[in-house]
Gaussian input, Z-matrix of N, CA and C with variables (Angstrom, degrees):
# hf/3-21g

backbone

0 1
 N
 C     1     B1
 C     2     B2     1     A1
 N     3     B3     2     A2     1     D1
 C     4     B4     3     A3     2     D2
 C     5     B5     4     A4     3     D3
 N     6     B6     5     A5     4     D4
 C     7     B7     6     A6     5     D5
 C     8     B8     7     A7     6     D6
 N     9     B9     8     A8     7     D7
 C    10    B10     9     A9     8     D8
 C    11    B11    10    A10     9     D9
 N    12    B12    11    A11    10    D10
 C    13    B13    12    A12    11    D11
 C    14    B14    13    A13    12    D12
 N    15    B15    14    A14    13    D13
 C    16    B16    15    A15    14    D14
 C    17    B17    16    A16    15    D15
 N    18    B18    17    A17    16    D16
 C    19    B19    18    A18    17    D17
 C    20    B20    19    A19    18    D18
 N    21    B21    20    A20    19    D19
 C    22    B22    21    A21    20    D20
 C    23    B23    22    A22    21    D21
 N    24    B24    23    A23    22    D22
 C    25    B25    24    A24    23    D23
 C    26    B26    25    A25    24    D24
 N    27    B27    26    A26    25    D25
 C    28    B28    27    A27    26    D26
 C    29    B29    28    A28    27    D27
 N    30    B30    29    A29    28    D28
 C    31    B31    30    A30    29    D29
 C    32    B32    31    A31    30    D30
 N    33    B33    32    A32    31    D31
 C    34    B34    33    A33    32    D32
 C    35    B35    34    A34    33    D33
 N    36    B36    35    A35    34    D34
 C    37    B37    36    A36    35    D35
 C    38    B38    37    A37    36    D36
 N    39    B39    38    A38    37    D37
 C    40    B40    39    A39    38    D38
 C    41    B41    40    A40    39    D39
 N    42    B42    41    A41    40    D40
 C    43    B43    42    A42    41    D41
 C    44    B44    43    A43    42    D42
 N    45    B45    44    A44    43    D43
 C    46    B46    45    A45    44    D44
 C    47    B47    46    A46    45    D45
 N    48    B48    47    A47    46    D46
 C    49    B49    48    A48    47    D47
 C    50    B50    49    A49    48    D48
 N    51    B51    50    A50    49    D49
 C    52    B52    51    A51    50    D50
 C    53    B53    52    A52    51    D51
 N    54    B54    53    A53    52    D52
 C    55    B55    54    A54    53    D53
 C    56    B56    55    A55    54    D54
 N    57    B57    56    A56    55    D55
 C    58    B58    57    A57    56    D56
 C    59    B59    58    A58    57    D57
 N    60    B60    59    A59    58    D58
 C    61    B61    60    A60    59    D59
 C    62    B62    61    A61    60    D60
 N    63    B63    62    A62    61    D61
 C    64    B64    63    A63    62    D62
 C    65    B65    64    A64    63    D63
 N    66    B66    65    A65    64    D64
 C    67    B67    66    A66    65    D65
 C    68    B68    67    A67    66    D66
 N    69    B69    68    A68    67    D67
 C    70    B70    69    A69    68    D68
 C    71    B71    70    A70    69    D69
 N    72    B72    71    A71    70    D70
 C    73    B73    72    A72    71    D71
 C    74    B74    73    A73    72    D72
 N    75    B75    74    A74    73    D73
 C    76    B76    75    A75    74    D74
 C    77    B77    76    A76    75    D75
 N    78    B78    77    A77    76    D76
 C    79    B79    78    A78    77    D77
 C    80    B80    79    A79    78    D78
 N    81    B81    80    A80    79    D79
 C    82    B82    81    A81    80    D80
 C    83    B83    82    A82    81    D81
 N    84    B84    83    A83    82    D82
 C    85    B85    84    A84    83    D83
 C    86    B86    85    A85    84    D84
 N    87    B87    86    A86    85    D85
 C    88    B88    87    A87    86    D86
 C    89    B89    88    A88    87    D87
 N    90    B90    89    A89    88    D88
 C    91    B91    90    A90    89    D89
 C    92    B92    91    A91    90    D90
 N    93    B93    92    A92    91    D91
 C    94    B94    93    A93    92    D92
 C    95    B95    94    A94    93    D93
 N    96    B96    95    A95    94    D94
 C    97    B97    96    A96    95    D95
 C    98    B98    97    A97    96    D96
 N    99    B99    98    A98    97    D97
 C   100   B100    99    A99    98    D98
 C   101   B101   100   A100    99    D99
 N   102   B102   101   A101   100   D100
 C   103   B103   102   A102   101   D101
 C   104   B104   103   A103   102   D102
 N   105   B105   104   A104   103   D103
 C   106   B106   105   A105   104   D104
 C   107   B107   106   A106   105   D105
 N   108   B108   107   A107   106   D106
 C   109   B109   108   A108   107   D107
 C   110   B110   109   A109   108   D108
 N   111   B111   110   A110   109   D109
 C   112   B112   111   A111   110   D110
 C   113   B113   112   A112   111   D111
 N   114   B114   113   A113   112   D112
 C   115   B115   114   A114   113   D113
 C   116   B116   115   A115   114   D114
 N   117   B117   116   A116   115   D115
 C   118   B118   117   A117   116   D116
 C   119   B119   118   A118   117   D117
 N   120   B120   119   A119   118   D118
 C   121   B121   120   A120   119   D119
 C   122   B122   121   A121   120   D120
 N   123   B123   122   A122   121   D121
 C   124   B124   123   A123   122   D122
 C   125   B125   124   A124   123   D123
 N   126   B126   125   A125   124   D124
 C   127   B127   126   A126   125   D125
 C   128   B128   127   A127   126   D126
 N   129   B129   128   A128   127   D127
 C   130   B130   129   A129   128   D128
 C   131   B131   130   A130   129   D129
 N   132   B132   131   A131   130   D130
 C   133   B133   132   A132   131   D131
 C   134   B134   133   A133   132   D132
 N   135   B135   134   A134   133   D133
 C   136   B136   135   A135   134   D134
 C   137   B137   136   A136   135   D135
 N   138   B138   137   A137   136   D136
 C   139   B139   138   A138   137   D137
 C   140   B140   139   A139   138   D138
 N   141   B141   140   A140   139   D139
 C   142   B142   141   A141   140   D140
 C   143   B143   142   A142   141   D141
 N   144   B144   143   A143   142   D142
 C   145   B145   144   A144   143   D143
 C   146   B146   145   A145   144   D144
 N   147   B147   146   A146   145   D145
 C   148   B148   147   A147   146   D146
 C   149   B149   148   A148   147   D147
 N   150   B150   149   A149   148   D148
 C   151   B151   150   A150   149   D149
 C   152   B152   151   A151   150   D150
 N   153   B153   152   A152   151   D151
 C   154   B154   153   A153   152   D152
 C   155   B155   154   A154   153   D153
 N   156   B156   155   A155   154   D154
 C   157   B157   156   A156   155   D155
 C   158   B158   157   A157   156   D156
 N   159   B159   158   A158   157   D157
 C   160   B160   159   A159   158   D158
 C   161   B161   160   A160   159   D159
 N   162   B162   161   A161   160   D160
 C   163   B163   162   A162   161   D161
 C   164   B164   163   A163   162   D162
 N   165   B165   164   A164   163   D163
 C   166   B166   165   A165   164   D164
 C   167   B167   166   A166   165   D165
 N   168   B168   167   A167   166   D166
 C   169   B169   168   A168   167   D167
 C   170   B170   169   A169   168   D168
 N   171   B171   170   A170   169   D169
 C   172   B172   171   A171   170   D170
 C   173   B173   172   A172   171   D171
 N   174   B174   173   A173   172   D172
 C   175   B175   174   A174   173   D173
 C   176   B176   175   A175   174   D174
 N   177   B177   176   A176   175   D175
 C   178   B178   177   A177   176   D176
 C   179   B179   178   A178   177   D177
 N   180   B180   179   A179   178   D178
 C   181   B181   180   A180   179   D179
 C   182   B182   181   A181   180   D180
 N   183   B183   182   A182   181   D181
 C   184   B184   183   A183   182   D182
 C   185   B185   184   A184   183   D183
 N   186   B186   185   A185   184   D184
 C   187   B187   186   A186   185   D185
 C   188   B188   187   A187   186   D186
 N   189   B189   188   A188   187   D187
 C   190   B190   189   A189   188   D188
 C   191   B191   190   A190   189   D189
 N   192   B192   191   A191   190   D190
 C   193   B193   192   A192   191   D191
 C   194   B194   193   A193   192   D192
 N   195   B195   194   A194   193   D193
 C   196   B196   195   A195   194   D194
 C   197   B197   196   A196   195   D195
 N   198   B198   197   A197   196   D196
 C   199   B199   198   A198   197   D197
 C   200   B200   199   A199   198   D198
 N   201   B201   200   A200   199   D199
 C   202   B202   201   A201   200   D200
 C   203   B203   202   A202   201   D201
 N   204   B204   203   A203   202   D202
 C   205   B205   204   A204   203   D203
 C   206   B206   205   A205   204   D204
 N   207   B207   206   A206   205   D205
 C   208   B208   207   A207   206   D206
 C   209   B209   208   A208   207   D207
 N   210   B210   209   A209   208   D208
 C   211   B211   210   A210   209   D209
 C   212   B212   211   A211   210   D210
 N   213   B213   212   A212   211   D211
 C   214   B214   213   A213   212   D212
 C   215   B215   214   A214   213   D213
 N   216   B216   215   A215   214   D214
 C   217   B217   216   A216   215   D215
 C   218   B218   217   A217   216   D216
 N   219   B219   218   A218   217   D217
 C   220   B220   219   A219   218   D218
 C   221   B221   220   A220   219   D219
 N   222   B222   221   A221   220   D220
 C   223   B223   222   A222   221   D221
 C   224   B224   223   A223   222   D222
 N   225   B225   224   A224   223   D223
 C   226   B226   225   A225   224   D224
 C   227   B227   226   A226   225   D225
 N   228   B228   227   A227   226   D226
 C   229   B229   228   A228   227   D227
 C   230   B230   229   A229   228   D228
 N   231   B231   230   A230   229   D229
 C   232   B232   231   A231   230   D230
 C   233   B233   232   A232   231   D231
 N   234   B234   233   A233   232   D232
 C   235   B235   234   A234   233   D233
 C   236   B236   235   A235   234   D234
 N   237   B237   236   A236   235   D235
 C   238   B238   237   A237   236   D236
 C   239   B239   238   A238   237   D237

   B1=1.4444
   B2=1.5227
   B3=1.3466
   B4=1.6607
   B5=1.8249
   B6=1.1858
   B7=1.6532
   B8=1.6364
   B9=1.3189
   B10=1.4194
   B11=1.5679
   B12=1.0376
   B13=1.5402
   B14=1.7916
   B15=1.1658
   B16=1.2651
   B17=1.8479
   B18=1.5482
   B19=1.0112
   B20=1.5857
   B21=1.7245
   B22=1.5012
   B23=1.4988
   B24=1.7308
   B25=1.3835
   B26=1.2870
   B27=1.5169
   B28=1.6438
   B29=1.8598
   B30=1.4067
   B31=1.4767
   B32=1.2432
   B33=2.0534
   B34=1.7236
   B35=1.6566
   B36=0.7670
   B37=1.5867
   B38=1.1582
   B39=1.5582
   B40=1.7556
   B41=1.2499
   B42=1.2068
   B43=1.2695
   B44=1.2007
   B45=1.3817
   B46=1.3758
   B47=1.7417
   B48=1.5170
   B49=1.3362
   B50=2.0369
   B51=1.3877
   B52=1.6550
   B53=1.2062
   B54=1.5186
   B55=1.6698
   B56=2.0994
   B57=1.0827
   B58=1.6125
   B59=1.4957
   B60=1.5133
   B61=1.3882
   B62=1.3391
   B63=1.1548
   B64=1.9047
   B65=1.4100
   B66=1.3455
   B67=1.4309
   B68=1.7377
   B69=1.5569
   B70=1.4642
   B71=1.7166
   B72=1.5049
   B73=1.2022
   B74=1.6225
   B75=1.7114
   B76=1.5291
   B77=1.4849
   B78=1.6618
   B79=1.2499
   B80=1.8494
   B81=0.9678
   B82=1.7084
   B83=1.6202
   B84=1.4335
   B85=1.9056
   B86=1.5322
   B87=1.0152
   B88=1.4538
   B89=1.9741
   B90=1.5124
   B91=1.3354
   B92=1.2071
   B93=1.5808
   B94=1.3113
   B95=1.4354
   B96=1.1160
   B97=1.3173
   B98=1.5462
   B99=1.3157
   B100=1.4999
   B101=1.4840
   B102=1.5177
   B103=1.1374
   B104=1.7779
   B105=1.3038
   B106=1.0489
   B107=1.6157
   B108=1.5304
   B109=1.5047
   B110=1.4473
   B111=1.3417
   B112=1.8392
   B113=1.8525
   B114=1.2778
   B115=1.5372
   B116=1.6628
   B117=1.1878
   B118=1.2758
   B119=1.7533
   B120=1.0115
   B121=1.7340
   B122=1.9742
   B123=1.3647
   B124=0.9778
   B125=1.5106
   B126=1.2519
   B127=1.7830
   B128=2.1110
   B129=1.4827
   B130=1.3981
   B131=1.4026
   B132=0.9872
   B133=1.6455
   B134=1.5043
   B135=0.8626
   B136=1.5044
   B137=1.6943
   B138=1.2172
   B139=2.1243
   B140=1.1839
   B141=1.9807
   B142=1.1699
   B143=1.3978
   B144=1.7726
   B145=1.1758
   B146=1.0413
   B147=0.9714
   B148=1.6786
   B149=1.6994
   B150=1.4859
   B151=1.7729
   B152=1.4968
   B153=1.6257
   B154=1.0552
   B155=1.6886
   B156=1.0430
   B157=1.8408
   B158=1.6236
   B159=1.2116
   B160=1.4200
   B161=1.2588
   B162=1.7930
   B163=1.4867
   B164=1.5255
   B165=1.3854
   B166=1.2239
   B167=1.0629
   B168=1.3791
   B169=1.3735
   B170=1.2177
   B171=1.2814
   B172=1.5669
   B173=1.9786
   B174=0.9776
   B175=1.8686
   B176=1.6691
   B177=1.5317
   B178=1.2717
   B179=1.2046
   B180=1.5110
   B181=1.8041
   B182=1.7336
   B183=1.5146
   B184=0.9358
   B185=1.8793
   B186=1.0604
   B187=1.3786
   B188=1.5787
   B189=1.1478
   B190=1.5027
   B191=1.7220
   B192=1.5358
   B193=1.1973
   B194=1.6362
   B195=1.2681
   B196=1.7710
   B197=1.2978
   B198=1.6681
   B199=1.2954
   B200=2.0005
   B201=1.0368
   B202=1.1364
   B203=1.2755
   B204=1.7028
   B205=1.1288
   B206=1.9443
   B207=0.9048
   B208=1.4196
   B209=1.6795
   B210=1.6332
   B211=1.5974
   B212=1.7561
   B213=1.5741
   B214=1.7995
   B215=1.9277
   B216=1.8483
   B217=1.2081
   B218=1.6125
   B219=1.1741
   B220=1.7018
   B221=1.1815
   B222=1.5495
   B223=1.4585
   B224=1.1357
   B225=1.6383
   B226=1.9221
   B227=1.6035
   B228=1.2351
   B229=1.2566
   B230=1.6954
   B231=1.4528
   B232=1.4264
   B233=1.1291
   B234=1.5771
   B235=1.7191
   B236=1.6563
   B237=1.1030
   B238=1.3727
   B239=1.6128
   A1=109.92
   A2=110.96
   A3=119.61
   A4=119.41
   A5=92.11
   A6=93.84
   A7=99.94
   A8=103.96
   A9=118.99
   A10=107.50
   A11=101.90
   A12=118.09
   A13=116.29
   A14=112.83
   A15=113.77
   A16=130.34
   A17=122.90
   A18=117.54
   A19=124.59
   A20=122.47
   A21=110.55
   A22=94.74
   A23=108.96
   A24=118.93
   A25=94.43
   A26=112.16
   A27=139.83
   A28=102.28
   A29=99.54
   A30=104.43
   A31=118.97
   A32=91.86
   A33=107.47
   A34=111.41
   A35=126.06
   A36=134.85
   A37=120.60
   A38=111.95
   A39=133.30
   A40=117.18
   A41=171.12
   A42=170.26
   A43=135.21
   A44=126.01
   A45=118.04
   A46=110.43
   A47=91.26
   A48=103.84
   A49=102.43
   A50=95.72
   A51=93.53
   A52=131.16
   A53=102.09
   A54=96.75
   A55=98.66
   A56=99.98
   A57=106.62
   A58=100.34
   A59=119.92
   A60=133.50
   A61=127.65
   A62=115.31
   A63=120.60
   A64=110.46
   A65=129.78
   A66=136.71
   A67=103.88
   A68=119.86
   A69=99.53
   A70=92.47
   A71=113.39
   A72=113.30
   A73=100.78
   A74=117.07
   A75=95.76
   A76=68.22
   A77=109.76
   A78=112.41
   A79=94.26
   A80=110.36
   A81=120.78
   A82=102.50
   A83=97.77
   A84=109.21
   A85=115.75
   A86=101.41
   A87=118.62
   A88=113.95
   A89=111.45
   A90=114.63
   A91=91.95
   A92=130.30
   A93=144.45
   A94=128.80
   A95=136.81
   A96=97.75
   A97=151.38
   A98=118.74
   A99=127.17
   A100=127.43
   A101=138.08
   A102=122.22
   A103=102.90
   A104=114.35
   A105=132.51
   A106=103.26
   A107=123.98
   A108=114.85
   A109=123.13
   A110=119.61
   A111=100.81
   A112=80.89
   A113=93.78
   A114=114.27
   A115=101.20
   A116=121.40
   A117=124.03
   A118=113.01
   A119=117.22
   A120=144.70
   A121=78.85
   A122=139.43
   A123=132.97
   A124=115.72
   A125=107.15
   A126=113.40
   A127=94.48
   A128=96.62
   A129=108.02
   A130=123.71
   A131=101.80
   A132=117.60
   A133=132.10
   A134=140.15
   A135=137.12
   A136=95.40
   A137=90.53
   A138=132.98
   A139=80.84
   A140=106.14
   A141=130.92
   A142=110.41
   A143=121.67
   A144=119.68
   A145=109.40
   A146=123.41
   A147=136.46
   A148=96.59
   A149=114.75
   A150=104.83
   A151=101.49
   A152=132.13
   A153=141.65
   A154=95.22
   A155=106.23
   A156=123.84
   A157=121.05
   A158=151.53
   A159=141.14
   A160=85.39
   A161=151.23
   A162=108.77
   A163=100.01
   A164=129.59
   A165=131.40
   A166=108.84
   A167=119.62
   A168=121.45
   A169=108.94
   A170=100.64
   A171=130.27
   A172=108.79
   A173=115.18
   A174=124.02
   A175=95.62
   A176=100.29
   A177=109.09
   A178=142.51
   A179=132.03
   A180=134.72
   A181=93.28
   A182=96.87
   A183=110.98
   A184=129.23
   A185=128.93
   A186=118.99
   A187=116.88
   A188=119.74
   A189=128.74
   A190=110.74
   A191=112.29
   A192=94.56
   A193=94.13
   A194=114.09
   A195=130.57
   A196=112.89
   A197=125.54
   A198=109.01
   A199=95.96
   A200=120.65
   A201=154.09
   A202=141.45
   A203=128.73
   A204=124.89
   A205=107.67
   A206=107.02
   A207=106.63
   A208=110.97
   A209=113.06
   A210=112.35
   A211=114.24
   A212=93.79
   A213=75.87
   A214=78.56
   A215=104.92
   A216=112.86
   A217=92.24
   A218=112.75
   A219=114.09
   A220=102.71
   A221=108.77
   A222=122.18
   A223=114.82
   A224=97.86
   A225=114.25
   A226=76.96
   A227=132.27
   A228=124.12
   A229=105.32
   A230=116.75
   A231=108.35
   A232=116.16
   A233=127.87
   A234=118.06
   A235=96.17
   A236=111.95
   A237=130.10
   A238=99.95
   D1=144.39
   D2=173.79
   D3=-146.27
   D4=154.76
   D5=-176.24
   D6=-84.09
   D7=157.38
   D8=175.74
   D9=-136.68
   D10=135.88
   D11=173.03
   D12=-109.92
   D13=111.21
   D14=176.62
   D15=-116.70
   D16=110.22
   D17=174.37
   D18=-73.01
   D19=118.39
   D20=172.80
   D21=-105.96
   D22=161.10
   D23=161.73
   D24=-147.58
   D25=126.43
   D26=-168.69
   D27=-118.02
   D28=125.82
   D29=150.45
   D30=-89.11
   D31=157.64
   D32=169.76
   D33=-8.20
   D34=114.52
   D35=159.53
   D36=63.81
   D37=21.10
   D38=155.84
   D39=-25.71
   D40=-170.40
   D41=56.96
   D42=-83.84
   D43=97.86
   D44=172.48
   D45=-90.62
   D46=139.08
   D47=-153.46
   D48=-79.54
   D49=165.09
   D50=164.75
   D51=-46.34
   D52=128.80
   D53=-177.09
   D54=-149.64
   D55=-155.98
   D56=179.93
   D57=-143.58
   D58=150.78
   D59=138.53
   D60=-85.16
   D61=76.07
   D62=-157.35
   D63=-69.43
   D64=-15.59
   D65=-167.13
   D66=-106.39
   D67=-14.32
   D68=-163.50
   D69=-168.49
   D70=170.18
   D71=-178.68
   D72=-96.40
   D73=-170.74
   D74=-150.12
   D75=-144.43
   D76=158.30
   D77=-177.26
   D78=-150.22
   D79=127.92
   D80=-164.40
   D81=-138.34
   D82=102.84
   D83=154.53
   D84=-106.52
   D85=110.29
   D86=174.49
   D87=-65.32
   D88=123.12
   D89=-152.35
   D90=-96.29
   D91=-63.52
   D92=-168.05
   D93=-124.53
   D94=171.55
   D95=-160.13
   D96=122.29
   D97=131.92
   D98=148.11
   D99=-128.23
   D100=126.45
   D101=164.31
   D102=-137.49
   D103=-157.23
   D104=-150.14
   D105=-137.37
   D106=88.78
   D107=174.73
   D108=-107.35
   D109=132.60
   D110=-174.71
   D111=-136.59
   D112=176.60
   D113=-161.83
   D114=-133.20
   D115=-171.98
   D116=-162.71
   D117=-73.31
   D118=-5.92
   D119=-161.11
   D120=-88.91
   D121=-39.47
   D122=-164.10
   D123=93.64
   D124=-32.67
   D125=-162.95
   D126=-73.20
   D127=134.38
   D128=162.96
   D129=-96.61
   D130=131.32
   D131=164.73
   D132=-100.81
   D133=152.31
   D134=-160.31
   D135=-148.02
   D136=127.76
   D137=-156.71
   D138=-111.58
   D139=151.07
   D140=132.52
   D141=-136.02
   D142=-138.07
   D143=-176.71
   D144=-103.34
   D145=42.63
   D146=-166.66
   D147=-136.93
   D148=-2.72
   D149=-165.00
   D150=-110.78
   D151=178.00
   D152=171.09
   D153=-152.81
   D154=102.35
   D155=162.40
   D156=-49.65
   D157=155.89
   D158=-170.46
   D159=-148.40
   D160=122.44
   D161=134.49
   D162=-132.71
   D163=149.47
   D164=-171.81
   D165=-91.16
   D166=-169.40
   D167=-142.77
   D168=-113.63
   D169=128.25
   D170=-172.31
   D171=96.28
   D172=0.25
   D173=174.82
   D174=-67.60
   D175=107.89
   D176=130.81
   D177=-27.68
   D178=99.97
   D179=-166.37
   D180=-144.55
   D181=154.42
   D182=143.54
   D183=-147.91
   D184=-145.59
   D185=168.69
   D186=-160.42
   D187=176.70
   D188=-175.15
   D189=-156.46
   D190=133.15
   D191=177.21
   D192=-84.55
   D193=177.03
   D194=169.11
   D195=-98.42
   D196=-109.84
   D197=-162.95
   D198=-127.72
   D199=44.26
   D200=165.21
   D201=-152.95
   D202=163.68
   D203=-167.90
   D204=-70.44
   D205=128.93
   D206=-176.56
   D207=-98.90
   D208=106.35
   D209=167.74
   D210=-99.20
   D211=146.40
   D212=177.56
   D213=-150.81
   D214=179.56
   D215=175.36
   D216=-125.17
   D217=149.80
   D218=151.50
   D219=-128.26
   D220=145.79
   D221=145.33
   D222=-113.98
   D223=159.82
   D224=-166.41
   D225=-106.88
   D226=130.87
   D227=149.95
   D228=-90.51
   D229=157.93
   D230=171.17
   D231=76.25
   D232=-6.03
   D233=-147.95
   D234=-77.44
   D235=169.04
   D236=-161.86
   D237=-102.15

């Protein structure tokens, strides 16, 4: 097992669609920015650089930037 660190940068009304981290839990600080993250529950939430994301492993998420460029980091801790 190893950690992964991942940089995204999303335009105005970017969306990466629903998906899962099946190997590890997911840990997301949002750098710059506003977007829109909801999880398998359906309910959306709306991030800035003020947020830190949690979702465990195997949770359905996805995201959206809003009306700015949206930066964030994730790490996979554990990922396989």
């Amino acid at each position: 097992m190893k950690n992964m660190l991942l940089r995204f940068s999303l335009l105005p009304g970017q969306t990466i669609k629903e998906h899962k981290s099946p190997s590890s839990p997911l840990f997301i600080t949002i750098i710059k920015g506003r977007g829109l993250f909801w999880s398998d529950d359906g309910e959306k939430e709306e991030v800035d650089s003020t947020s830190i994301i949690i979702f465990t492993q195997n949770e359905t998420h996805g995201i959206s930037a809003l009306d700015e460029k949206l930066v964030f980091i994730a790490m996979l801790h554990g990922a396989a």
